[in-house]
C-alpha positions in Angstrom: -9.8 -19.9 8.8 -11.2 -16.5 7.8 -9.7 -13.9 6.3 -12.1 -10.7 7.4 -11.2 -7.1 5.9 -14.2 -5.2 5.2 -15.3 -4.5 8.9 -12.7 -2.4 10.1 -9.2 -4.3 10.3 -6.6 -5.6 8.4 -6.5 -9.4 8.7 -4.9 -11.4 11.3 -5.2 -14.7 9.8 -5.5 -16.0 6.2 -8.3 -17.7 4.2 -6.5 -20.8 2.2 -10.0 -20.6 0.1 -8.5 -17.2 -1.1 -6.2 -17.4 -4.3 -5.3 -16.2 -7.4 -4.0 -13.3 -9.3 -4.7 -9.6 -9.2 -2.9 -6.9 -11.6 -2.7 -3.0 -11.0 -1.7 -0.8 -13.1 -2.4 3.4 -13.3 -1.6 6.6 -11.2 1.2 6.7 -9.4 0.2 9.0 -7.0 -1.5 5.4 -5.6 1.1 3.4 -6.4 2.5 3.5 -3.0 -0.4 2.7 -1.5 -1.2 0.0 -3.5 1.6 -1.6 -3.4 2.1 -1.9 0.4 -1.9 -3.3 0.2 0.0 -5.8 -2.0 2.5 -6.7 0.3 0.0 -7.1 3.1 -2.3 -9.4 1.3 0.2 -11.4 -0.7 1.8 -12.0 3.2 -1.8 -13.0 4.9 -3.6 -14.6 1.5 0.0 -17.1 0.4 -2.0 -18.6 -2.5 -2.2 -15.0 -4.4 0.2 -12.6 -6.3 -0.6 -8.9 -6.8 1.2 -7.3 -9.6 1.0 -3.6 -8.9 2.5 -1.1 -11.9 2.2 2.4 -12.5 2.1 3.8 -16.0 -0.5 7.0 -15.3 -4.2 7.0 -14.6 -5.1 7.3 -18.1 -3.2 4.4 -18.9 -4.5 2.0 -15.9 -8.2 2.9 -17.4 -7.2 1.8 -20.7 -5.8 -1.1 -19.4 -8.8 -1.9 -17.5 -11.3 -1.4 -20.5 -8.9 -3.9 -22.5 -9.1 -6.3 -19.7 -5.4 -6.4 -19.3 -5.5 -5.9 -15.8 -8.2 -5.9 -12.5 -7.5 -2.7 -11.4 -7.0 0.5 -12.8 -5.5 3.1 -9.9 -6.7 6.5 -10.6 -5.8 10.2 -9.2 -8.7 11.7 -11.4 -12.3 10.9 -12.1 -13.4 9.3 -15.0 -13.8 11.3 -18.4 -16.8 11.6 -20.4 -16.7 8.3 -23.2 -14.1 6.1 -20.4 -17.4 4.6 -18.7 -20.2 2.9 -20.8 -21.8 1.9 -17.0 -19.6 -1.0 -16.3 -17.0 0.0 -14.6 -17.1 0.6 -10.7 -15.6 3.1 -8.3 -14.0 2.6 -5.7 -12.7 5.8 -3.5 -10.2 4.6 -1.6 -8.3 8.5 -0.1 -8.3 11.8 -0.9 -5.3 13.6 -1.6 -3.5 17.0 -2.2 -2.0 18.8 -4.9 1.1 20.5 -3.4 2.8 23.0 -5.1 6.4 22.6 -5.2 10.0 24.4 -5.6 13.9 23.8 -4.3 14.5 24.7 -0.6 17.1 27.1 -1.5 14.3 29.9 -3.5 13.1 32.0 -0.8 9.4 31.6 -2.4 6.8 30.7 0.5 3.7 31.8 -0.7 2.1 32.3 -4.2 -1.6 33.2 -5.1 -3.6 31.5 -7.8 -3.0 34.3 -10.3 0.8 33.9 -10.0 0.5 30.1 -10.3 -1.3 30.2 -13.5 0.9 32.9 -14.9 4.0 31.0 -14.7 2.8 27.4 -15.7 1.0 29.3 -18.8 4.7 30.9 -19.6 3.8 35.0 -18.7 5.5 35.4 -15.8 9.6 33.6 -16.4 11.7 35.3 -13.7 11.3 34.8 -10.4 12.8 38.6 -9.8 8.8 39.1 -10.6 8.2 37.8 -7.1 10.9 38.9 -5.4 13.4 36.1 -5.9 16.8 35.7 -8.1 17.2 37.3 -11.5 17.0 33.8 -12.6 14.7 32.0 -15.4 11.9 30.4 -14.0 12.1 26.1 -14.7 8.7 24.3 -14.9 8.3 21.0 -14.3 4.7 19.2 -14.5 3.2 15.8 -14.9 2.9 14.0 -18.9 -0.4 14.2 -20.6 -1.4 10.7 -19.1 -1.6 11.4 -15.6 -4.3 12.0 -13.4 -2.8 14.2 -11.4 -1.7 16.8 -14.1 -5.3 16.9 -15.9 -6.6 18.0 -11.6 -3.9 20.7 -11.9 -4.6 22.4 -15.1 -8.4 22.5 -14.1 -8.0 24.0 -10.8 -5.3 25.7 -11.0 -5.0 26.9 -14.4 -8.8 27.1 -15.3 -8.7 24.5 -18.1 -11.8 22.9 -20.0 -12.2 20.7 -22.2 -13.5 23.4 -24.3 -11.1 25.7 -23.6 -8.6 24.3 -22.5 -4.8 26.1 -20.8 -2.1 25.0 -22.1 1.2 24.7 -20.4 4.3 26.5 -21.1 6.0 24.9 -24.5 9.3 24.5 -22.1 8.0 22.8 -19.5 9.8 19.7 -18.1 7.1 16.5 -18.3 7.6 13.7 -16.1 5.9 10.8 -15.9 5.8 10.3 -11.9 5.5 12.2 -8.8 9.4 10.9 -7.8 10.6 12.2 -11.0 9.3 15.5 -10.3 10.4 15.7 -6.8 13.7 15.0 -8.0 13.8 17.3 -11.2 13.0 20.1 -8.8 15.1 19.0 -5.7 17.9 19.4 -8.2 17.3 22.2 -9.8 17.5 25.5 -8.1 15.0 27.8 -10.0 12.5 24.9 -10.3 9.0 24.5 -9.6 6.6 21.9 -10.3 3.7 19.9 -8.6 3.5 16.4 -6.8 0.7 14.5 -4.5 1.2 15.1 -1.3 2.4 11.8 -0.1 5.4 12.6 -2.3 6.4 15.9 -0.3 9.7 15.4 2.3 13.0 17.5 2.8 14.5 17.8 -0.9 11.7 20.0 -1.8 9.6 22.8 -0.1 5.6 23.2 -0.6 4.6 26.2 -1.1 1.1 28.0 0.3 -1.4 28.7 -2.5 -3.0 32.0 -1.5 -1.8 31.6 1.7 -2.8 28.8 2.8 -0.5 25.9 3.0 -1.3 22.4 1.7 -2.0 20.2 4.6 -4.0 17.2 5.4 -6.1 19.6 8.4 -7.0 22.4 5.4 -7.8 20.4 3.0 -9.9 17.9 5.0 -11.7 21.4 5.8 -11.6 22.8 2.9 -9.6 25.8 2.8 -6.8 24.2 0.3 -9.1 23.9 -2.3 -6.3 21.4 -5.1 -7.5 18.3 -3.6 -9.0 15.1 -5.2 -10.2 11.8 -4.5 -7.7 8.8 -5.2 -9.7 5.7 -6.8 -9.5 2.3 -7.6 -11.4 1.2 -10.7 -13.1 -2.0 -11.7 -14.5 -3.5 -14.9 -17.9 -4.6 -13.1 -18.5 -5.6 -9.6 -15.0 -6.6 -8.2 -14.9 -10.1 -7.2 -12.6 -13.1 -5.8 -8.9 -11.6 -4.5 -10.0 -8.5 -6.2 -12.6 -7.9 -3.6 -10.5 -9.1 -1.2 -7.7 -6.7 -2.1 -9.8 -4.0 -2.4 -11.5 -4.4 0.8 -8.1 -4.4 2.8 -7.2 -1.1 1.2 -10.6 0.2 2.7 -10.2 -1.8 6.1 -9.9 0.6 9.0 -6.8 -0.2 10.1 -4.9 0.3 6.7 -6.8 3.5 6.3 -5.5 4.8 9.7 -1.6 3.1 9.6 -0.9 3.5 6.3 -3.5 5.7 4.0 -3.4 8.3 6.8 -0.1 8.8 7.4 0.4 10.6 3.7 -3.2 11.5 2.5 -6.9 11.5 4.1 -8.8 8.3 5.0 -11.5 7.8 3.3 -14.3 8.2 5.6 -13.2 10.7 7.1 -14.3 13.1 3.9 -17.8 14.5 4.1 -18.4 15.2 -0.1 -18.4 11.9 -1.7 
């Protein structure tokens, strides 16, 4: 029996000729999304395990290039010297950057200017914009992760030339939960975490006033947004493939891609 994925729904039956193993490792802005693919296909495919890690973007492509693992998730493109032309992209969501702070700071709406000022450690009270005498606690992502190297580019302006450098007393974490936590916890906090990683300990904040949903930045008017990918060395083949092409399957896209970030398909720029 045939296992079939890569027209447009997640399989109903397995394929015994399908087996083997497949290791993940990177971003874990995708790690939740990779690892429910993982349950999915381990449940229809019996004769394969998928290892599924996080560790940081930077660290999956590593990983990849040493041919420790399969797959290397990613929340970033690829930097100048990763690729030498062998290594495959597959685009698999696009996601937002949502800036973040505890529910209790009556802060609902910063502009870009404001952002970059108090990650860059010149503005430290948030009396500055009309909130509590109180210090201002930032929180962002370690030096691996994808997500923190899309942050300081669009929001802070960094290059590799010149790049923007982040408070010396910031709080580094390396995950989106940690984050979320760090923040939920801490009164005067404010940090940044994918969108998928957003619920009722925290509050999102608007960025210029507008506020960091799926329907603005699908359209383009929350402009910290990036694709989510899933990296190969080479053409992926085997359960890789497989794997790969359940992720992309309509129906995972819809029931479980969609539910957090933004199908695929459904983003016109490529």
């Amino acid at each position: 029996m045939l296992l079939s994925v890569g027209c447009g729904g997640r399989p109903e039956t397995a394929d015994d000729s399908i087996r083997g193993e497949v290791k993940v490792a990177g971003s874990t802005t995708v790690l939740p999304i990779a690892q429910e693919a993982a349950v999915e296909f381990m449940e229809a495919n019996k004769r394969t395990e998928v290892e599924v890690q996080g560790g940081g973007s930077s660290a999956g492509i590593t990983q990849l290039k040493e041919e420790v693992i399969d797959i290397a998730n990613s929340s970033r493109e690829l930097q100048p010297g990763e690729n030498d032309g062998t290594i495959v992209d597959h685009k698999i969501a696009f996601d937002i950057i949502a800036i973040i702070v505890n529910p209790d700071l009556k802060i609902t709406n910063l502009s870009r200017k404001q952002v970059k000022a108090i990650f860059t450690g010149k503005m430290t009270n948030w009396k500055e914009f009309g909130g509590p005498d109180r210090e201002i606690v930032v929180v962002i992502r370690d030096q691996a992760s994808g997500t923190r190297e899309v942050f300081d580019k669009i929001a802070l302006g960094s290059t590799s030339d010149k790049p923007v450098w982040c408070v010396p007393s910031a709080i580094e974490s390396a995950s989106n939960g940690v984050i979320r936590e760090i923040v939920g916890a801490t009164p005067t906090a404010i940090g940044y975490v994918s969108y998928g990683y957003v619920n009722k300990t925290i509050r999102a904040v608007e960025l210029d006033g507008v506020s960091p949903t799926i329907e603005n930045a699908a359209e383009g008017r929350y402009t910290m947004a990036r694709f989510l990918h899933m990296f190969t060395q080479g053409e992926a083949e085997g359960p890789t493939r497989s794997y790969i092409d359940l992720v992309l399957s309509d129906e995972f896209q819809e029931e479980v891609v969609g539910q957090e970030y933004i199908e695929v398909k459904k983003v016109k720029r490529q």
